[in-house]
Each structure stands twice: as structure tokens, then as C-alpha cells.
ROKOLVO-811053 format. One record per residue: chain; residue number from 1; residue in one letter; y, z, x of N, C-alpha, C in turn. Coordinates in steps of 0.05 Angstrom, whole numbers. Example, Ala and Ser with C-alpha at 12.3 -4.5 7.8 and 13.67 -1.06 7.14 Angstrom:
<torvos>
[torvo 'A', 1, 'a', [-114, 156, 264], [-90, 156, 246], [-66, 156, 264]],
[torvo 'A', 2, 's', [-45, 142, 257], [-21, 143, 273], [1, 157, 258]],
</torvos>
This chain:
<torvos>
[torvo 'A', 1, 'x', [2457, 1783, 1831], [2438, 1794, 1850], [2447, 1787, 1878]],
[torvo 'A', 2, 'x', [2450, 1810, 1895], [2451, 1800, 1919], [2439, 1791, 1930]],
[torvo 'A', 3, 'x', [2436, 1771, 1950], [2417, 1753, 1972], [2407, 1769, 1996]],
[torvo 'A', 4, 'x', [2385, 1769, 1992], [2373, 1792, 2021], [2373, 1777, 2049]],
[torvo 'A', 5, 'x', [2372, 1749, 2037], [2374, 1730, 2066], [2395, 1703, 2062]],
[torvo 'A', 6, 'x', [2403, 1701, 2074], [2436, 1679, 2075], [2419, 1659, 2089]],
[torvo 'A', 7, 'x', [2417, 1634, 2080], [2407, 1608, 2097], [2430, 1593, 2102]],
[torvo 'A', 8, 'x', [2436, 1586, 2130], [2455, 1570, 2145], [2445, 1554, 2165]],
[torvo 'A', 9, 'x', [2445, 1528, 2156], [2422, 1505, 2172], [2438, 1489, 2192]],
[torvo 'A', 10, 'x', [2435, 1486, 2222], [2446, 1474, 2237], [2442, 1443, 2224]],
[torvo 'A', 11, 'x', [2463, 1429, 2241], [2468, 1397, 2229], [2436, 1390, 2240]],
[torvo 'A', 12, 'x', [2424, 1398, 2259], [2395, 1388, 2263], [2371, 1387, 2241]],
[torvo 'A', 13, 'x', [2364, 1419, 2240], [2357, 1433, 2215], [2350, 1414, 2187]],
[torvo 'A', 14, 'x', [2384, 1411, 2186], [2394, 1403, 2155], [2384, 1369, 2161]],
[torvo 'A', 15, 'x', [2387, 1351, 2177], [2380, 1322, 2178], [2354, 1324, 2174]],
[torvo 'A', 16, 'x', [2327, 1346, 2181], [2303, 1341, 2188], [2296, 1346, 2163]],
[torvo 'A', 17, 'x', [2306, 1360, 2142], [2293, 1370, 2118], [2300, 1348, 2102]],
[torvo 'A', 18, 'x', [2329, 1340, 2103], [2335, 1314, 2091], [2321, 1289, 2092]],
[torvo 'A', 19, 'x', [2306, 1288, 2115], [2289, 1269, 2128], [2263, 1270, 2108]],
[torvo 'A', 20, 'x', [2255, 1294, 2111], [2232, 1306, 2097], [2231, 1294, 2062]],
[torvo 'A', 21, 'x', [2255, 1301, 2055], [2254, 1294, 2021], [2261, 1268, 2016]],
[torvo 'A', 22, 'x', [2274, 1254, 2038], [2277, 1223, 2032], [2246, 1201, 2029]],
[torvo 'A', 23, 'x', [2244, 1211, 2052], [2207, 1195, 2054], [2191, 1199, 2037]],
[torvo 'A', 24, 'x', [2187, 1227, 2025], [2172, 1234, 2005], [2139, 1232, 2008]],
[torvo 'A', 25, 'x', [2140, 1229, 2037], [2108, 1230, 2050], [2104, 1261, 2055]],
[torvo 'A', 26, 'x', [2110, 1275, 2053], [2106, 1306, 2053], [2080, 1317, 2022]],
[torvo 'A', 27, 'x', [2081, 1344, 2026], [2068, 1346, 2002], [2080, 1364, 1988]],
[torvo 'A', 28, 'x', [2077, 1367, 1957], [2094, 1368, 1940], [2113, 1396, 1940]],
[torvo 'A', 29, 'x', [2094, 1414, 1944], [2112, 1441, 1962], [2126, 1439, 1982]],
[torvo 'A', 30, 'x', [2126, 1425, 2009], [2143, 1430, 2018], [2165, 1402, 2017]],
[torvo 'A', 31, 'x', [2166, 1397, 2002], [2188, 1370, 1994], [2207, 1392, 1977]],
[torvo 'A', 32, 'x', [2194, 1404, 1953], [2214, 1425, 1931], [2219, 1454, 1960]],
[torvo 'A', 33, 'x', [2210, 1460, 1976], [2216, 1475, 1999], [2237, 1469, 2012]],
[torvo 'A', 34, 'x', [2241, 1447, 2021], [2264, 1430, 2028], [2290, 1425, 2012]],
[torvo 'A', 35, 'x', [2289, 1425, 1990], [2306, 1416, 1966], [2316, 1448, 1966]],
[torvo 'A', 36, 'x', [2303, 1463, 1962], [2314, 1495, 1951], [2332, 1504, 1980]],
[torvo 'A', 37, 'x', [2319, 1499, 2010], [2341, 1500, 2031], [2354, 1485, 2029]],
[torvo 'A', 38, 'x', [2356, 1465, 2028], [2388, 1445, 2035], [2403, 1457, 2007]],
[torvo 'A', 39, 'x', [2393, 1474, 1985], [2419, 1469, 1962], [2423, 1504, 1968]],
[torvo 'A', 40, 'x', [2411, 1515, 1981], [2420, 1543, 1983], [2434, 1556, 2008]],
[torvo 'A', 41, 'x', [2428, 1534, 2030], [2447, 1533, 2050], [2480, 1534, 2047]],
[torvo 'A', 42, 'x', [2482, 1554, 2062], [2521, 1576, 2063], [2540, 1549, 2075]],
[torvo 'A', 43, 'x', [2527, 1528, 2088], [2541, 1512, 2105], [2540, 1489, 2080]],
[torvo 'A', 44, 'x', [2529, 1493, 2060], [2528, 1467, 2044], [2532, 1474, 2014]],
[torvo 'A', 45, 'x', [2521, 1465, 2000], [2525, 1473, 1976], [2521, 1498, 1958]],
[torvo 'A', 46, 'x', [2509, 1510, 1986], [2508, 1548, 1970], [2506, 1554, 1941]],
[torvo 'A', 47, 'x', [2485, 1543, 1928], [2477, 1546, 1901], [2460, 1576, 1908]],
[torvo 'A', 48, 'x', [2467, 1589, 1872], [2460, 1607, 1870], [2425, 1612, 1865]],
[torvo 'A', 49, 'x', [2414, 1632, 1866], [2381, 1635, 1867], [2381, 1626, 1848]],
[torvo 'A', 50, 'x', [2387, 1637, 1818], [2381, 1635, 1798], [2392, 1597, 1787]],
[torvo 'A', 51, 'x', [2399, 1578, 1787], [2416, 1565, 1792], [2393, 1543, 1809]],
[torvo 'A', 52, 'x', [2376, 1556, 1825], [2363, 1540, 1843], [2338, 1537, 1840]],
[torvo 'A', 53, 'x', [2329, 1572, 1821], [2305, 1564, 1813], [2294, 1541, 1783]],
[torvo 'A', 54, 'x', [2322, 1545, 1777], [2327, 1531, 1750], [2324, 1500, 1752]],
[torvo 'A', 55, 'x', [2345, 1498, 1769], [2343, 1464, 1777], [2324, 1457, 1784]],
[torvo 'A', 56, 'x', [2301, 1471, 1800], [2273, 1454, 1821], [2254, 1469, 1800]],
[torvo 'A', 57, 'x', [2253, 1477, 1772], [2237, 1488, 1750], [2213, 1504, 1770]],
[torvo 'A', 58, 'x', [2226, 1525, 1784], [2210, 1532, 1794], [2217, 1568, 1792]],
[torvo 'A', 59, 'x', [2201, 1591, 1803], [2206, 1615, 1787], [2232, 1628, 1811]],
[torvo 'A', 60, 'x', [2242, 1643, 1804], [2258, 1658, 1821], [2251, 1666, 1837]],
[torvo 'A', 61, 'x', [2223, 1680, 1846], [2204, 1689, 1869], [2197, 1668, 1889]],
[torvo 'A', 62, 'x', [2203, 1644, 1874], [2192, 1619, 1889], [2219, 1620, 1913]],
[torvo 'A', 63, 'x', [2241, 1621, 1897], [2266, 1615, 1910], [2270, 1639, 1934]],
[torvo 'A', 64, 'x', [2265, 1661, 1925], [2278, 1682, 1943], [2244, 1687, 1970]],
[torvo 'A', 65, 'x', [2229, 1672, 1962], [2204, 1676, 1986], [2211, 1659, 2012]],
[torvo 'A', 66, 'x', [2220, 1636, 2005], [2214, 1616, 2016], [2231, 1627, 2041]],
</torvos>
């Protein structure tokens, strides 16, 4: 499936979401919100949708909304 949107997170971006999932004072959506950008980010580990919805057991719609 092709990707309708390419996420590419400046080094700012990418520290603040990182920030976000380390503390774990967030709430539970946007902590797995965070996790699905940093692993689907082009500049990082560019995991696939399917691949991403799998890993964060969450649905494919979840992945491609966000």
C-alpha cells in the first residue's frame, strides 16, 4: 500500500516525542501517537503501516489517521 503521507521529523520534533514516551506522564493515546511517529518517520526507522499497526496492537486506520 502506498503512503498518502511521508512523516519526516526534524531532530527537534523527534527529541520532543521522545521526551513524551520516556516520562510516560502523557495519556495513553498520545504516548502510542508518539511511538507510531518516531517508528514511521523517513529520517528514522521508516517502518511500514502495516508493521506499525501490528507492533503498537493497534488497527491500520489508527496508523494511517494519525
Amino acid at each position: 500500500m502506498q503512503k498518502k503521507y511521508i512523516v519526516r521529523l526534524t531532530d527537534e520534533e523527534r527529541s520532543t516525542l521522545e521526551a513524551l514516551t520516556k516520562k510516560g506522564k502523557a495519556a495513553a493515546y498520545k504516548i502510542k501517537h508518539a511511538n507510531v511517529l518516531l517508528k514511521v518517520d523517513a529520517n528514522g526507522p521508516n517502518w511500514p503501516d502495516e508493521k506499525t499497526a501490528q507492533s503498537f496492537s493497534c488497527n491500520l486506520d489508527t496508523v494511517l489517521n494519525i
